[in-house]
BAFI-3210 file (N, C-alpha, C; in Angstrom, 3 decimals, decimal comma, padded with zeros to 6 digits):
// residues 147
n [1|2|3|4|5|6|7|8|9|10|11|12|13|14|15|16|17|18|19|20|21|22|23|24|25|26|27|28|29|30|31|32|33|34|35|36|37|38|39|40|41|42|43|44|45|46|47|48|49|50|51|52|53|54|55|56|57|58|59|60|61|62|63|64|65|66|67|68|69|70|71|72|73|74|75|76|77|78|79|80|81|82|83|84|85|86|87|88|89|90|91|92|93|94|95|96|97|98|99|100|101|102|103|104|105|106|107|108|109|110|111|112|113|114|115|116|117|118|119|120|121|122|123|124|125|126|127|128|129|130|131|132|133|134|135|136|137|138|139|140|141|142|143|144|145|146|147]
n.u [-057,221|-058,349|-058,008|-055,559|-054,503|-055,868|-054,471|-052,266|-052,904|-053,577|-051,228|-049,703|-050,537|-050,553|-047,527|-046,960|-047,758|-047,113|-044,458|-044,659|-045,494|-042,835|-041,111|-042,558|-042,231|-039,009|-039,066|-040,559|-038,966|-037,194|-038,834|-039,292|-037,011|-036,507|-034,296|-031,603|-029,965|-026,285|-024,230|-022,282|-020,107|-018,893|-018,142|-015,875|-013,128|-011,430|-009,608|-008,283|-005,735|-004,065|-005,463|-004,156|-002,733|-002,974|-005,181|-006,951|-007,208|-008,001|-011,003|-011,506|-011,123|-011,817|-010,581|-007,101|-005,602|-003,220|-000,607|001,337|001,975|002,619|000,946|-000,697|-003,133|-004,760|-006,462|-009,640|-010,498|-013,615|-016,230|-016,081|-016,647|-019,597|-023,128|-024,833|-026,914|-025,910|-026,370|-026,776|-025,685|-026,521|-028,221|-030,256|-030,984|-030,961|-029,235|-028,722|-025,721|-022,540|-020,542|-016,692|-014,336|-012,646|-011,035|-008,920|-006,899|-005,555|-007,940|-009,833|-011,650|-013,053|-015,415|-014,931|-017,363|-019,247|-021,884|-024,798|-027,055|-025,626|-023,600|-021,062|-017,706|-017,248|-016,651|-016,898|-018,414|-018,280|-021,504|-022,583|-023,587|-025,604|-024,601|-025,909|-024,943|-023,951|-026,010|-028,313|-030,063|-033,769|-034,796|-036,313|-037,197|-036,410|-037,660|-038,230|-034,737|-034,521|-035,485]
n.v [012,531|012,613|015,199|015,845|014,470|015,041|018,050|017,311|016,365|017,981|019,611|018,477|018,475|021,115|021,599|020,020|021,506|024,019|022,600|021,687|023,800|025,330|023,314|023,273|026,007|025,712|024,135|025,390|027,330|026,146|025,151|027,453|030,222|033,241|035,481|037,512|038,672|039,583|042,467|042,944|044,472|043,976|041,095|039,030|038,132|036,637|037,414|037,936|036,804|033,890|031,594|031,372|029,953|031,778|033,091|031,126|030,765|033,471|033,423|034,550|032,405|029,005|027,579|025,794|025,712|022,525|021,383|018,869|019,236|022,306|025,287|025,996|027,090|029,195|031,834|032,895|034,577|037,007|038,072|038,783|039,696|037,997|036,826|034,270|030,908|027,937|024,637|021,355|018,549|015,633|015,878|017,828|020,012|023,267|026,388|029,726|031,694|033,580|033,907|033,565|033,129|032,260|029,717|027,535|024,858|023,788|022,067|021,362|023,419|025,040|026,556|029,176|029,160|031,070|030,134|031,265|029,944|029,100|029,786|028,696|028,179|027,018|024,869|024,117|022,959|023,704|022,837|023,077|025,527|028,427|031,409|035,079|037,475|040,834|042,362|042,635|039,895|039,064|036,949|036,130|034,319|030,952|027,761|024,487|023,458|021,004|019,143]
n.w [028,779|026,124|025,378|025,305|023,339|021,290|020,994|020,689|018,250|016,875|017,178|015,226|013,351|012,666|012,304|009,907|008,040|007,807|007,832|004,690|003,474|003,550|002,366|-000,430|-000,925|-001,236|-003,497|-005,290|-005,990|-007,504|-009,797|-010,791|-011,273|-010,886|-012,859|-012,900|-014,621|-014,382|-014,557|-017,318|-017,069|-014,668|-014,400|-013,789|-016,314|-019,002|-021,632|-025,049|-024,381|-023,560|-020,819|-017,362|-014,857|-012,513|-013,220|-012,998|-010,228|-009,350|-010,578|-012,949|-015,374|-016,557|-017,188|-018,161|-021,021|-022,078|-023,519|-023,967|-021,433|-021,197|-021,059|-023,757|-024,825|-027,418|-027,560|-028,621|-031,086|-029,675|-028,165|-025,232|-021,948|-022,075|-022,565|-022,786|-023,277|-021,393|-022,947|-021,473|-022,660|-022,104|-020,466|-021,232|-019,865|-019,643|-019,202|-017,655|-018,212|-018,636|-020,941|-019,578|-021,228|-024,169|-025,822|-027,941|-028,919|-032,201|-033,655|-031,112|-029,244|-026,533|-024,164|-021,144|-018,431|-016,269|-014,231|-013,704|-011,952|-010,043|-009,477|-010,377|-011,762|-015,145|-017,651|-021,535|-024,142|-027,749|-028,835|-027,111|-026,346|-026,893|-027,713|-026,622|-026,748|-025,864|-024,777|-022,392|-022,406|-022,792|-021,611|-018,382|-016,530|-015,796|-015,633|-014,105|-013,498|-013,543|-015,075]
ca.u [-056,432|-058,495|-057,942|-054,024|-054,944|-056,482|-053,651|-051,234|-052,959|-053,638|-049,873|-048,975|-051,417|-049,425|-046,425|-046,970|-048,450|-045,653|-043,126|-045,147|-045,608|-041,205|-040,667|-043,081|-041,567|-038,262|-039,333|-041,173|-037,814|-036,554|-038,881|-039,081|-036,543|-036,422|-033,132|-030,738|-028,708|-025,446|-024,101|-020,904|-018,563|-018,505|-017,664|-014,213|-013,307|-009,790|-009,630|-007,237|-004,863|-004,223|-005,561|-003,112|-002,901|-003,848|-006,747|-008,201|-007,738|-008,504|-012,571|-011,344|-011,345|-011,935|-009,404|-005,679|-004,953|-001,847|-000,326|002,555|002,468|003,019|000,596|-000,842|-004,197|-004,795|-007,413|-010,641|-010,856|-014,840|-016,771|-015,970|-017,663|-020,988|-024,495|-025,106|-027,618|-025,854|-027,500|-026,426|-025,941|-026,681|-029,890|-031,012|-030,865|-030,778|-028,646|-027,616|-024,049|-021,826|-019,132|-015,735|-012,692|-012,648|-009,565|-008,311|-005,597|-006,014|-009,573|-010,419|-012,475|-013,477|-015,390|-015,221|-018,230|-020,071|-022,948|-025,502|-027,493|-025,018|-022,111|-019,575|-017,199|-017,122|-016,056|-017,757|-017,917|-019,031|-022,448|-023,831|-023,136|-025,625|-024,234|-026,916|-024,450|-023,434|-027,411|-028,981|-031,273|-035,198|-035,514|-036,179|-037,404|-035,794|-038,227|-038,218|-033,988|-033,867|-036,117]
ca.v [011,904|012,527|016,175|016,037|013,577|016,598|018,996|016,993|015,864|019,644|020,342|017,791|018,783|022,633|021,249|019,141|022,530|024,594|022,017|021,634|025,497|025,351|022,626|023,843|027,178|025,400|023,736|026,339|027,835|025,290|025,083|028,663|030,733|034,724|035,783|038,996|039,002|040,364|043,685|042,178|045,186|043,591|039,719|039,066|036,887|036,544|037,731|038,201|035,843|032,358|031,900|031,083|029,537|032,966|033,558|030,438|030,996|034,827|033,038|034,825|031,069|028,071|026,208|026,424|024,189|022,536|020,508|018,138|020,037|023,359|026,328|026,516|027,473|030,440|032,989|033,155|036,276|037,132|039,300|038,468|038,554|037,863|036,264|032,793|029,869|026,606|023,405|020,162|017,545|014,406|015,869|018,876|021,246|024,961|027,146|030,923|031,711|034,507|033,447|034,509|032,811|031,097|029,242|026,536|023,949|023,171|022,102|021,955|024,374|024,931|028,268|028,838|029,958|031,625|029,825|032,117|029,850|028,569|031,079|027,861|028,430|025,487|024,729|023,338|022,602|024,288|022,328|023,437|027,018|029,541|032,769|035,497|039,108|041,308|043,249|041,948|038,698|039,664|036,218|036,044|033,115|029,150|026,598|023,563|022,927|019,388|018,400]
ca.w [027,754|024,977|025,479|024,936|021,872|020,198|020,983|019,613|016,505|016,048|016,799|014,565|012,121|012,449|011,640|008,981|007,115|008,087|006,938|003,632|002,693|003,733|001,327|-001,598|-001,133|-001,781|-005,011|-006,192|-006,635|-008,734|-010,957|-011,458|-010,359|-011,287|-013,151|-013,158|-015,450|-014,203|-015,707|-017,552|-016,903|-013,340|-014,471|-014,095|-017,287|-019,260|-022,841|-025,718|-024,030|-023,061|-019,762|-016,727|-012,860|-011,908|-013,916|-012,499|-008,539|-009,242|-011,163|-014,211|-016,269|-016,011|-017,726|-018,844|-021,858|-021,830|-024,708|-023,396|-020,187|-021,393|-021,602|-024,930|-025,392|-028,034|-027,440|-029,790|-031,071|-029,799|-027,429|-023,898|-021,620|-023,077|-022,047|-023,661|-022,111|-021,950|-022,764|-021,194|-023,924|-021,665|-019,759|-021,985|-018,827|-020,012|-017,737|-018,335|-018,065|-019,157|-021,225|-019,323|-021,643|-025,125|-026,275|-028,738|-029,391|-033,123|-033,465|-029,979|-029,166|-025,115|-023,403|-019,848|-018,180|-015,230|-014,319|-013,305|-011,049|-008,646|-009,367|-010,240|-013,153|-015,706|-018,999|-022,494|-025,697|-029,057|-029,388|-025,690|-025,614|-027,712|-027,907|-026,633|-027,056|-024,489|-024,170|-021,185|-022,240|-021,973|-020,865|-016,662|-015,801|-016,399|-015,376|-014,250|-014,404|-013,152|-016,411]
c.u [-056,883|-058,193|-056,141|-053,620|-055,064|-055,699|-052,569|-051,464|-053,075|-052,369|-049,290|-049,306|-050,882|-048,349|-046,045|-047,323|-047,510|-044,237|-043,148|-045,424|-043,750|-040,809|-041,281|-042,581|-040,226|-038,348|-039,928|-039,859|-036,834|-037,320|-039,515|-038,170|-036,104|-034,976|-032,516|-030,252|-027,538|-025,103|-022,409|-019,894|-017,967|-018,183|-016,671|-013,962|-011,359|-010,277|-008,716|-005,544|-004,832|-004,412|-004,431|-003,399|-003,568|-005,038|-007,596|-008,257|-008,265|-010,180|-012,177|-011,724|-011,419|-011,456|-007,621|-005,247|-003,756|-002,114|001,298|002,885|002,462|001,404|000,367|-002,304|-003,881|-006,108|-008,128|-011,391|-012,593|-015,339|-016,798|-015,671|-018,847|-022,154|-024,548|-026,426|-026,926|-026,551|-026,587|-027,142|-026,857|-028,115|-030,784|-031,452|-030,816|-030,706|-028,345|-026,842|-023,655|-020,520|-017,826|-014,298|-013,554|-011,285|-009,991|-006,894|-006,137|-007,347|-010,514|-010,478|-013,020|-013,434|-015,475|-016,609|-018,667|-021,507|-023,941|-026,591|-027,016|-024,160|-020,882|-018,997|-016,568|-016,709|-016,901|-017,622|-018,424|-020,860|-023,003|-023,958|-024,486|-025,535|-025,756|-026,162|-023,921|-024,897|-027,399|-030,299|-032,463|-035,502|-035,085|-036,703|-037,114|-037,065|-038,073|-036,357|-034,124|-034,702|-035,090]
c.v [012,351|014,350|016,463|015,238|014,693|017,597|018,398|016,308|017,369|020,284|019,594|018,412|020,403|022,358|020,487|020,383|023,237|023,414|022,032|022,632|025,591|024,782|023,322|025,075|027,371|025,190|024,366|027,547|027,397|025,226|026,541|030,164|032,067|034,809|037,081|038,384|040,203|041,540|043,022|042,966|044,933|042,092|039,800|037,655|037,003|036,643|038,283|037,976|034,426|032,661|031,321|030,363|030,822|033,236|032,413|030,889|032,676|034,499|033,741|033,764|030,158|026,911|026,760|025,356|024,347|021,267|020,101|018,627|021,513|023,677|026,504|026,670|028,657|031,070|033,140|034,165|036,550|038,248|038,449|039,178|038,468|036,689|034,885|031,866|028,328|025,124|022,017|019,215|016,171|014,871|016,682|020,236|022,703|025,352|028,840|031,128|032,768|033,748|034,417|033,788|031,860|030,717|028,112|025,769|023,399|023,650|021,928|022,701|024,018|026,559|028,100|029,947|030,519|030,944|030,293|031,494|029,377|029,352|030,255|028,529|026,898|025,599|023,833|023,450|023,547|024,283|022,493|024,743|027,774|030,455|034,123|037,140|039,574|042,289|042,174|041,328|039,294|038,214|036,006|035,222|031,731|028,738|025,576|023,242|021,559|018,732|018,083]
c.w [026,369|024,385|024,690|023,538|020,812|019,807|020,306|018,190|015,980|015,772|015,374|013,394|011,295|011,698|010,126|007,650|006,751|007,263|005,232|002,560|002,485|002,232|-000,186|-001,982|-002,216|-003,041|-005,818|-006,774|-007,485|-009,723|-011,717|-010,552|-011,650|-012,019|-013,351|-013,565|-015,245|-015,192|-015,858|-017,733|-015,286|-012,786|-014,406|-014,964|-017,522|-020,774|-024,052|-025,014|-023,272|-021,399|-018,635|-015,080|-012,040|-011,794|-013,227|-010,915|-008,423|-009,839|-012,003|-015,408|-015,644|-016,225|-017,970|-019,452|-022,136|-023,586|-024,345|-022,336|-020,122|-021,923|-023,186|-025,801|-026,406|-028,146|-028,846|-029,789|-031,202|-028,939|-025,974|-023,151|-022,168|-022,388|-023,156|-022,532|-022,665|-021,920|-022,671|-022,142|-023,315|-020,735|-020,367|-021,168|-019,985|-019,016|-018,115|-017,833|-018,622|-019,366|-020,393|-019,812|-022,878|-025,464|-026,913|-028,683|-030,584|-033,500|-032,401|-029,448|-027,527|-024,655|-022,021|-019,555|-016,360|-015,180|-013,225|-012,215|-009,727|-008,931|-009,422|-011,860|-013,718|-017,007|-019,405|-023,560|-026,670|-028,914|-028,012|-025,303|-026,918|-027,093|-027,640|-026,664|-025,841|-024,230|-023,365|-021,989|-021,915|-021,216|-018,860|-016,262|-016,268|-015,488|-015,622|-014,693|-013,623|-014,223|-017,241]
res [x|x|x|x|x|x|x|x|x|x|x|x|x|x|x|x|x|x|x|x|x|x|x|x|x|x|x|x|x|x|x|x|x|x|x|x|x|x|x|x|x|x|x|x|x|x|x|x|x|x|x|x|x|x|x|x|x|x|x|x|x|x|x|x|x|x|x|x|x|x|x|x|x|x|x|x|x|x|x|x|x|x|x|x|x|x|x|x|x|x|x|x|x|x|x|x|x|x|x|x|x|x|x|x|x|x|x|x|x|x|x|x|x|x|x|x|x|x|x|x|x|x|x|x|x|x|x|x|x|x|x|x|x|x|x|x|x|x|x|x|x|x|x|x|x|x|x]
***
Protein backbone atom coordinates (compact mmCIF):
# COMPACT_ATOMS: atom_id res chain seq x y z
CA UNK A 1 0.00 0.00 0.00
CA UNK A 2 2.42 2.36 0.96
CA UNK A 3 4.27 1.64 -2.19
CA UNK A 4 1.35 2.78 -4.61
CA UNK A 5 0.98 5.87 -2.04
CA UNK A 6 4.37 7.02 -3.28
CA UNK A 7 3.67 6.48 -6.96
CA UNK A 8 0.81 8.37 -6.96
CA UNK A 9 1.91 11.26 -4.88
CA UNK A 10 4.93 11.28 -7.30
CA UNK A 11 2.44 11.06 -10.30
CA UNK A 12 0.51 13.62 -8.86
CA UNK A 13 3.39 15.56 -7.95
CA UNK A 14 4.33 15.21 -12.18
CA UNK A 15 1.35 16.59 -13.05
CA UNK A 16 0.85 19.30 -11.00
CA UNK A 17 4.46 20.62 -12.55
CA UNK A 18 3.54 19.91 -15.97
CA UNK A 19 0.20 21.65 -15.61
CA UNK A 20 2.03 24.63 -13.90
CA UNK A 21 5.02 25.15 -16.50
CA UNK A 22 1.47 24.81 -19.28
CA UNK A 23 -0.28 27.50 -17.48
CA UNK A 24 2.81 29.91 -16.74
CA UNK A 25 3.75 29.39 -20.27
CA UNK A 26 0.26 30.69 -21.04
CA UNK A 27 0.54 33.85 -18.97
CA UNK A 28 3.79 34.50 -19.71
CA UNK A 29 2.33 35.32 -23.02
CA UNK A 30 0.11 37.81 -21.83
CA UNK A 31 2.10 39.65 -20.08
CA UNK A 32 4.64 39.81 -22.66
CA UNK A 33 3.89 38.94 -25.92
CA UNK A 34 6.53 39.52 -29.00
CA UNK A 35 5.09 41.77 -31.87
CA UNK A 36 5.37 41.86 -35.87
CA UNK A 37 4.26 44.43 -37.11
CA UNK A 38 2.49 43.59 -40.31
CA UNK A 39 3.89 44.98 -43.65
CA UNK A 40 0.85 47.42 -44.52
CA UNK A 41 0.94 46.88 -48.35
CA UNK A 42 -0.75 43.52 -47.29
CA UNK A 43 -3.67 45.10 -44.86
CA UNK A 44 -6.73 45.31 -46.62
CA UNK A 45 -8.26 48.78 -45.44
CA UNK A 46 -10.76 51.29 -47.39
CA UNK A 47 -9.50 54.74 -48.28
CA UNK A 48 -10.48 57.90 -50.09
CA UNK A 49 -14.06 56.81 -49.90
CA UNK A 50 -16.95 56.25 -47.70
CA UNK A 51 -16.82 52.84 -46.59
CA UNK A 52 -19.69 50.30 -47.66
CA UNK A 53 -21.51 46.66 -46.76
CA UNK A 54 -18.76 45.28 -48.78
CA UNK A 55 -15.87 46.76 -47.28
CA UNK A 56 -17.04 45.41 -44.02
CA UNK A 57 -17.71 41.54 -44.88
CA UNK A 58 -14.55 41.78 -47.27
CA UNK A 59 -12.35 43.20 -43.20
CA UNK A 60 -11.58 46.23 -45.25
CA UNK A 61 -13.65 48.59 -42.33
CA UNK A 62 -15.18 48.50 -39.67
CA UNK A 63 -17.97 50.74 -39.84
CA UNK A 64 -20.41 52.39 -42.39
CA UNK A 65 -21.87 55.66 -41.06
CA UNK A 66 -25.26 56.25 -41.82
CA UNK A 67 -27.20 59.50 -41.16
CA UNK A 68 -31.10 58.85 -41.28
CA UNK A 69 -30.37 55.52 -42.77
CA UNK A 70 -28.43 56.50 -45.62
CA UNK A 71 -24.68 56.08 -46.29
CA UNK A 72 -22.91 59.12 -45.39
CA UNK A 73 -19.71 58.97 -43.92
CA UNK A 74 -16.90 61.23 -45.70
CA UNK A 75 -13.41 60.02 -45.95
CA UNK A 76 -10.49 61.82 -43.91
CA UNK A 77 -8.10 62.78 -46.09
CA UNK A 78 -4.80 60.84 -44.20
CA UNK A 79 -2.37 58.03 -44.68
CA UNK A 80 -4.11 54.75 -44.68
CA UNK A 81 -3.19 52.24 -43.73
CA UNK A 82 -0.91 53.22 -41.00
CA UNK A 83 0.50 51.81 -37.54
CA UNK A 84 -1.00 53.60 -34.45
CA UNK A 85 -1.28 51.95 -30.65
CA UNK A 86 -4.73 52.34 -29.32
CA UNK A 87 -5.42 53.17 -25.79
CA UNK A 88 -8.58 52.07 -24.08
CA UNK A 89 -10.16 55.06 -22.31
CA UNK A 90 -12.02 52.99 -19.52
CA UNK A 91 -9.02 50.50 -18.62
CA UNK A 92 -5.86 52.25 -20.10
CA UNK A 93 -4.99 48.96 -22.10
CA UNK A 94 -2.45 49.82 -24.94
CA UNK A 95 -3.03 47.72 -28.06
CA UNK A 96 -1.26 48.14 -31.58
CA UNK A 97 -3.46 48.35 -34.51
CA UNK A 98 -3.12 49.52 -38.04
CA UNK A 99 -5.46 52.06 -38.91
CA UNK A 100 -7.63 50.62 -41.99
CA UNK A 101 -10.59 53.52 -42.59
CA UNK A 102 -11.13 57.10 -41.20
CA UNK A 103 -14.42 58.87 -41.75
CA UNK A 104 -16.67 61.72 -40.42
CA UNK A 105 -20.25 63.00 -40.20
CA UNK A 106 -19.79 66.68 -39.21
CA UNK A 107 -17.77 66.56 -36.07
CA UNK A 108 -17.84 63.01 -35.53
CA UNK A 109 -14.89 61.69 -36.06
CA UNK A 110 -14.48 57.50 -35.97
CA UNK A 111 -11.20 55.23 -37.33
CA UNK A 112 -11.58 51.71 -37.99
CA UNK A 113 -8.90 49.51 -36.95
CA UNK A 114 -6.96 46.18 -37.12
CA UNK A 115 -6.14 44.99 -33.91
CA UNK A 116 -2.93 43.41 -34.03
CA UNK A 117 -3.30 41.08 -31.10
CA UNK A 118 -6.38 39.20 -31.81
CA UNK A 119 -6.81 40.14 -35.58
CA UNK A 120 -10.62 41.67 -34.75
CA UNK A 121 -11.52 44.85 -36.63
CA UNK A 122 -13.03 47.63 -34.35
CA UNK A 123 -13.75 51.10 -34.36
CA UNK A 124 -12.77 54.40 -32.08
CA UNK A 125 -12.57 57.59 -31.30
CA UNK A 126 -10.08 60.58 -31.75
CA UNK A 127 -8.74 60.55 -28.03
CA UNK A 128 -7.63 56.61 -28.10
CA UNK A 129 -5.86 56.33 -31.27
CA UNK A 130 -2.01 57.79 -31.50
CA UNK A 131 -0.94 57.92 -34.85
CA UNK A 132 2.60 56.02 -35.23
CA UNK A 133 3.16 56.50 -39.56
CA UNK A 134 3.38 53.94 -41.98
CA UNK A 135 7.54 52.85 -40.88
CA UNK A 136 7.35 49.78 -38.98
CA UNK A 137 7.15 50.75 -34.98
CA UNK A 138 10.65 49.80 -33.18
CA UNK A 139 8.47 48.96 -30.39
CA UNK A 140 8.13 44.73 -29.97
CA UNK A 141 7.01 43.95 -26.98
CA UNK A 142 3.36 45.13 -24.99
CA UNK A 143 3.35 43.97 -21.51
CA UNK A 144 1.19 43.13 -19.25
CA UNK A 145 -2.34 43.98 -21.50
CA UNK A 146 -4.93 43.08 -18.94
CA UNK A 147 -3.32 46.03 -16.61
Amino acid sequence: MQAQYSANKSLSFYFFHVFSLLLFAGFSNVYAQKLVWPDLKKVSHTKGRAANKNDLSLHRAAFVLKLKGVPAGVPIKMVIPQYAIHTDQATGVETPVVIIQAEHIRKFIAYGYLNLRTGAIKVTYPEEIKFLGIKKPQIKVFKNPLK
